[in-house]
Structure formats: C-alpha cells, structure tokens
C-alpha positions in Angstrom: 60.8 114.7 165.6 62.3 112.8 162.6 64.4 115.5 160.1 61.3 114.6 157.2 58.3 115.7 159.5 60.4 118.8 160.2 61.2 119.2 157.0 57.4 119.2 155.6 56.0 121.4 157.9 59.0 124.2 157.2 58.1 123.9 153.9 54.3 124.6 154.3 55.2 127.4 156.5 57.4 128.6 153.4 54.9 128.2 150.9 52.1 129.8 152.6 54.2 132.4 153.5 55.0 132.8 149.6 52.0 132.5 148.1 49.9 135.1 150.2 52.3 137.5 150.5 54.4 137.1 147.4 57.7 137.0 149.5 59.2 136.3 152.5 59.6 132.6 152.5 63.1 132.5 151.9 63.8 134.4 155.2 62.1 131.5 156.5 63.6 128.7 154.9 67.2 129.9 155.7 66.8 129.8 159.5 64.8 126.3 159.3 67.1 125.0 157.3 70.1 125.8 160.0 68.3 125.3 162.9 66.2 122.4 162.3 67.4 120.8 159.7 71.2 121.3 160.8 72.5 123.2 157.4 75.3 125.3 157.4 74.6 128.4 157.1 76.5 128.3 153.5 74.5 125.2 152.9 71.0 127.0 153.4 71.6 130.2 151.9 72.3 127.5 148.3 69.2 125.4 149.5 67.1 128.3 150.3 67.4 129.4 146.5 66.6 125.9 145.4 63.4 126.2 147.3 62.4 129.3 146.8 62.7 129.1 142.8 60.4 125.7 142.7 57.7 127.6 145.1 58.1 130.4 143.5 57.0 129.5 140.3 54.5 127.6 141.4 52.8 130.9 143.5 53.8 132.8 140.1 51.8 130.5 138.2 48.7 130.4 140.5 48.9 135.0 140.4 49.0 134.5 137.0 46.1 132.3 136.3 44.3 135.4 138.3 45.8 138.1 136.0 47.6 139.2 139.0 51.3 139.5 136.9 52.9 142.8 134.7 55.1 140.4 132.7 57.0 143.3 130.9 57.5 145.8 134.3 58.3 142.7 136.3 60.5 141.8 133.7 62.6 144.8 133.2 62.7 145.0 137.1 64.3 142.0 137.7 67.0 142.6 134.6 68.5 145.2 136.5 68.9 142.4 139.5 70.4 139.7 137.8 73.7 140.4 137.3 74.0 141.8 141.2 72.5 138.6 142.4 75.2 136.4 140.2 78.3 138.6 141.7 76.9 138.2 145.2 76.1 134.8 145.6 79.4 134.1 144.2 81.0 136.3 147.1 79.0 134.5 149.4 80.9 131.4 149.3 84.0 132.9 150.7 82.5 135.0 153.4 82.5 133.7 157.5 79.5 131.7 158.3 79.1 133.9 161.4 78.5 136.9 159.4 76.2 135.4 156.8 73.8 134.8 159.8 74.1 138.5 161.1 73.7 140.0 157.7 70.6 137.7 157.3 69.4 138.5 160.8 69.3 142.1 160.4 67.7 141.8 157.1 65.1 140.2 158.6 64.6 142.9 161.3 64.6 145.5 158.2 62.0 143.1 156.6 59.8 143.0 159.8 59.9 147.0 160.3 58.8 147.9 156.7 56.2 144.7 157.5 55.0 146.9 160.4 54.7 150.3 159.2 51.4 151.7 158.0 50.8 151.8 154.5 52.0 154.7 152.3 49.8 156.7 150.2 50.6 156.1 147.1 47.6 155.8 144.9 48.1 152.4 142.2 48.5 154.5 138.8 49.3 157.8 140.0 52.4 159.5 139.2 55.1 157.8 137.0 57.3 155.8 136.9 60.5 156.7 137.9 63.4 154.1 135.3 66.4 155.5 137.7 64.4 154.3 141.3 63.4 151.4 139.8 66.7 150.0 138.5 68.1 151.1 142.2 65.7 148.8 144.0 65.8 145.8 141.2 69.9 146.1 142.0 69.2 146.2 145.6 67.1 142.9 145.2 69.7 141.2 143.6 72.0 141.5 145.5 70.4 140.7 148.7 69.2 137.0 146.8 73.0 136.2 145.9 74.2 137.5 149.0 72.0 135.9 151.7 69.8 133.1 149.5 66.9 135.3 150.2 64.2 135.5 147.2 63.7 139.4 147.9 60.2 139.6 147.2 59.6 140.3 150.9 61.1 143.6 149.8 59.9 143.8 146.5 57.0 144.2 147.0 57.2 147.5 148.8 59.1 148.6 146.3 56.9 147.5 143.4 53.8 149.8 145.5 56.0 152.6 146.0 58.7 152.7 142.8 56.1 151.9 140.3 52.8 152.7 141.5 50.9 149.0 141.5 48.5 148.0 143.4 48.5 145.2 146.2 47.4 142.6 144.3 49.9 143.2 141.5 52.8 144.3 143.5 52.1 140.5 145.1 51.8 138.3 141.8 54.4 140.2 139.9 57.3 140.3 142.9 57.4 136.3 142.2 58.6 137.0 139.1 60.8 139.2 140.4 62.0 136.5 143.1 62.3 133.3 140.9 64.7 135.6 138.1 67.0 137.1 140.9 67.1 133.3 142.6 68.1 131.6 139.3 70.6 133.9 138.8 72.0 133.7 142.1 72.4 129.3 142.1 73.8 129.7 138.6 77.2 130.6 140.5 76.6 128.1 143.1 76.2 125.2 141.1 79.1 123.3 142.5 77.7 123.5 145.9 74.6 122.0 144.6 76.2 118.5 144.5 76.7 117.8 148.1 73.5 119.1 149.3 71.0 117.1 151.6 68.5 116.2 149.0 66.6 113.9 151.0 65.8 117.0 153.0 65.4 119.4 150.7 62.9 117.2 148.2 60.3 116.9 151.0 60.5 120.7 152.0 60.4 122.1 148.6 57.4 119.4 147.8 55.2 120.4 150.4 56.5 124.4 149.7 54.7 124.3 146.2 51.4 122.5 147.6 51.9 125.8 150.3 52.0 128.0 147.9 48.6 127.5 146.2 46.6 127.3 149.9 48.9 130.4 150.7 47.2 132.3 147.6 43.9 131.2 148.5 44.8 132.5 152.1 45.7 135.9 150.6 42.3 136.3 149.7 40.1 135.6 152.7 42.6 137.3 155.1 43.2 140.9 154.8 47.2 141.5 153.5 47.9 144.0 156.5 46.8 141.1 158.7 49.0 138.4 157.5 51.5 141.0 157.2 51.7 142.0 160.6 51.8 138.4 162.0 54.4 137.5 159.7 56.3 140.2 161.2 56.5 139.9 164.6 57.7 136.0 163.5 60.6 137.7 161.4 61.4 139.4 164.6 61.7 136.2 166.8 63.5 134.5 164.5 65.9 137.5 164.0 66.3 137.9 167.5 67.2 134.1 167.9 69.6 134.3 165.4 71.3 137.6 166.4 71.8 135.8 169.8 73.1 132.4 168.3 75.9 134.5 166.4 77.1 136.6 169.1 77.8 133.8 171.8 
C-alpha cells in the first residue's frame, strides 16, 4: 500500500476521531505517522501539531456553527496552557526518541482509562467554578501538547465536565478551542523543524483530516458519546500496547 493511500485513510481516522469526540486524534496521528508513514518519532510529534491545528479548526468551526463553543471560558482555559505548551515542545527536541514513544504510550493508556470509566456525576451548571483547578488542568494540557504533539482535548474534555461544570456537548465543541491554542503554541518553537518535513505526506493526511472532521461531528450525533468513547478506547489501548512493546525491544 502506496505511503498516499495510507496516508488518507490515517487522516480520516484522525478527523473523525476529532470531530465526534472533540479530541483524541492527535494520539492517533502520532503512532500512524511512525509506523506507517515511517516518521521519527521527533518528526511526528512536529507533524502531529500541524495536523491537529488544521482539523481542529475545522471541527471547531463545524461546533460552533451549532452553538456548541464558550469562547470566553475556553479561552481563559487555554491561556493558562500556552506558555507550558511553548517550553515543552521546545524540550522535546532534545529528549531520546525512545522516551518520547514511552511517554506517549502511557499517555495513551491514561487516555484510554479515563475513556473507560463511568461517567461522574457532576450535574452541567451546578457548583462553581473553581479559577485555581482550572488553571491546573489548562497547564497540564499544555504541557502534554508541547511535550508529546498531542492536541490534549482527549483530556480536556474531562476536565472541561468536571473543572467547570459543562455539559457534553459543550465540553466537546469548546475543548477544540482549547486544542488548536495549546497546538499553535507548541509549533511556534518548532518552526525550524517544520522545514524538512514530508509534506507530500502530511498534505494528503491533514486534507482528508478536515473533510473527517465534519462526518466525525455528524457521527457524534447519531451515535451515543459513551459508545464512540468506549471503542476509541480499547483502540488507544492497542496502539499503546504496540508501542510500549516497540520501545522496550
């Protein structure tokens, strides 16, 4: 299979995953880029960011259009990310390729786990908001997108549910917001590395990533979001445990 037919159906996996969920493409990307694309794992971390920013706003635009976005909480939420996510992604380029894939493995297992437990209860618009918790996990974000070229919003999400009280729907839309600040952020340190990038790759997948994105928010409305959750899951987990394994022999 020719590296342009892998590299359009990664990308539809990616967008999909994107749009119905409002994260978790970039933990995607990253491993497709390495393993069947043949990206360092240097090189995918920088192209997964490229991707994820272009599908990102393209999913962000389609919540939007729904009235599915808090502009100013998802704003001040991914202020408190963006200067985490510069520092880390410039660390990134001087840590071991071997433990970029572990740290990005087990990220994905953590990913998978909160994927798979049962909802909290946490009522949208009850309690309040808590600045201190929510600066914490907008931080935490960030530094996870420079680090590993992960967008965050698989985690974000969560976080939006739980920290600030949203509902699904909201926590989904506004988490792309969320994901294409803290992924900006992050390639502004990495624009060197830009240059020698395979383009001719990475312009298919992110193409076919954005047309993903606006079946995947069509998906996220006909399919229940514990559903889609739980399958993306147990793939997190595979792909986890294939790259665990890869690293340690």
């Amino acid at each position: 299979m020719t590296a342009l037919i892998l590299a359009v159906i990664a990308g539809a996996v990616v967008g999909l995953t994107l749009g119905a969920l409002g994260g978790g493409g970039s933990v995607l990307a990253v491993p497709a880029l390495i393993y069947l694309l043949g990206f360092t794992p240097a090189a995918a971390t920088t192209t997964g960011l490229i991707i994820v920013v272009f599908t990102s706003l393209t999913a962000l635009y389609a919540h939007a259009r729904a009235g599915q976005v808090r502009w100013k909480a998802g704003a001040a939420f991914a202020a408190a990310g963006i200067l985490p996510a510069a520092a880390a992604g410039a660390a990134a380029t001087h840590l071991p390729q071997a433990v970029l894939t572990i740290a990005f493995a087990a990220t994905a297992v953590l990913s998978a786990i909160s994927m798979l437990r049962p909802a909290g209860t946490t009522r949208p618009g009850s309690g309040g908001v808590q600045p201190g918790k929510a600066a914490g996990a907008g931080a935490g974000l960030g530094t996870l997108t420079g680090l590993l070229g992960v967008g965050g919003g698989f985690l974000a999400v969560p976080a939006l549910v739980t920290v600030l009280a949203f509902e699904m729907e909201a926590a989904v839309g506004t988490s792309l917001l969320v994901t294409t600040a803290n992924s900006l952020a992050s390639l502004a340190t990495r624009s060197g590395a830009a240059t020698s990038l395979d383009w001719a790759s990475i312009g298919p997948f992110a193409g076919t990533a954005m047309l993903g994105a606006w079946d995947g928010k069509r998906m996220a409305a006909k399919v229940s979001g514990p559903r889609l959750q739980r399958i993306f899951a147990v793939v997190l987990l595979a792909v986890a445990a294939f790259m665990l394994a890869d690293a340690v022999t």
